[in-house]
N, C-alpha and C positions, 0 to 999 in steps of 0.2 A: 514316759508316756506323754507330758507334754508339749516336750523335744517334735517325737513323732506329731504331734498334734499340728506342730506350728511350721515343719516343715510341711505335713499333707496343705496348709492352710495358702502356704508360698505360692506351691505346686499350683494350684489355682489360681491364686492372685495371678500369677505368671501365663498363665495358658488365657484368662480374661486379659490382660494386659496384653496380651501378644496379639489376639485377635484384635483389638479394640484400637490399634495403632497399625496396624494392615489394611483396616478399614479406614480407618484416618489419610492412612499414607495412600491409599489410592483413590480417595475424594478428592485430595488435594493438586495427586497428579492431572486431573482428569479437569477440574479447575485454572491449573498454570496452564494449558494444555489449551484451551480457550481465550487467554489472553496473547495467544503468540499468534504469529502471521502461520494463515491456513494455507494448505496444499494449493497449488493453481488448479487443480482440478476441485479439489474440495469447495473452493471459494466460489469455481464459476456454476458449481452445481448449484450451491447457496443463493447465491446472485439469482440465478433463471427460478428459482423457486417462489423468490420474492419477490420479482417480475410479475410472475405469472398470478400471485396473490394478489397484489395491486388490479391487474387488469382486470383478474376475476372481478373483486370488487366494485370496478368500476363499470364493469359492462349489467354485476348481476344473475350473472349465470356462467355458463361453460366459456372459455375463450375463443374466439374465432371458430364460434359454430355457427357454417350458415343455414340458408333456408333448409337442405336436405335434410342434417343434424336433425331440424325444429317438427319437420316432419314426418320422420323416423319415431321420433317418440312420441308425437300423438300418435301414432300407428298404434304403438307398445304402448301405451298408457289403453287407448281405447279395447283393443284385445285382451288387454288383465281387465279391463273394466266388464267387459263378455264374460269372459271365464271367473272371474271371483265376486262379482257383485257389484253393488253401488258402494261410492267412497272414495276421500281424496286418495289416493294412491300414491303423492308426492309427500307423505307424509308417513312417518311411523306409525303404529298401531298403538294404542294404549289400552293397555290389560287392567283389568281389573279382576284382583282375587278375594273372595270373601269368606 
């Protein structure tokens, strides 16, 4: 009986061990995997992203939107403004539940 006991006990240990180092082993891949040199396409999609993040930040808004861009959306900002009410619109809603 405590033969059987201590092997049901294995059987476990083994099935959590096994998982527990598959999950290991594929954090780690996924890890090494980051430190190596990226795809040339991988890299230049990267590149153009952090580009484009930079500019965003520097200009403040959309990148290379001009004047039509600018007046396209007071159009749409002003039309939700007709149809839904008064309200910044460039902003989320914040609910309140009580």
């Amino acid at each position: 009986m405590i033969l059987r006991q201590i092997l049901r006990l294995s059987a476990h240990f083994r099935s959590s061990a096994s998982v527990h180092l598959r999950r290991n082993i594929g954090l780690s891949a996924i890890v090494f995997n980051k430190t190596k040199e990226l795809d040339p396409i991988q890299k230049l999609f990267l590149d153009k992203i952090r580009e484009y993040n930079t500019k965003s930040k520097q200009a403040g808004g959309p990148v290379d939107a001009g004047p039509d861009f600018q007046k396209d959306m007071n159009e749409s900002l002003a039309r939700l403004q007709r149809a839904y009410g008064e309200g910044d619109l460039t902003k989320f809603p914040e609910f309140k539940f009580e």
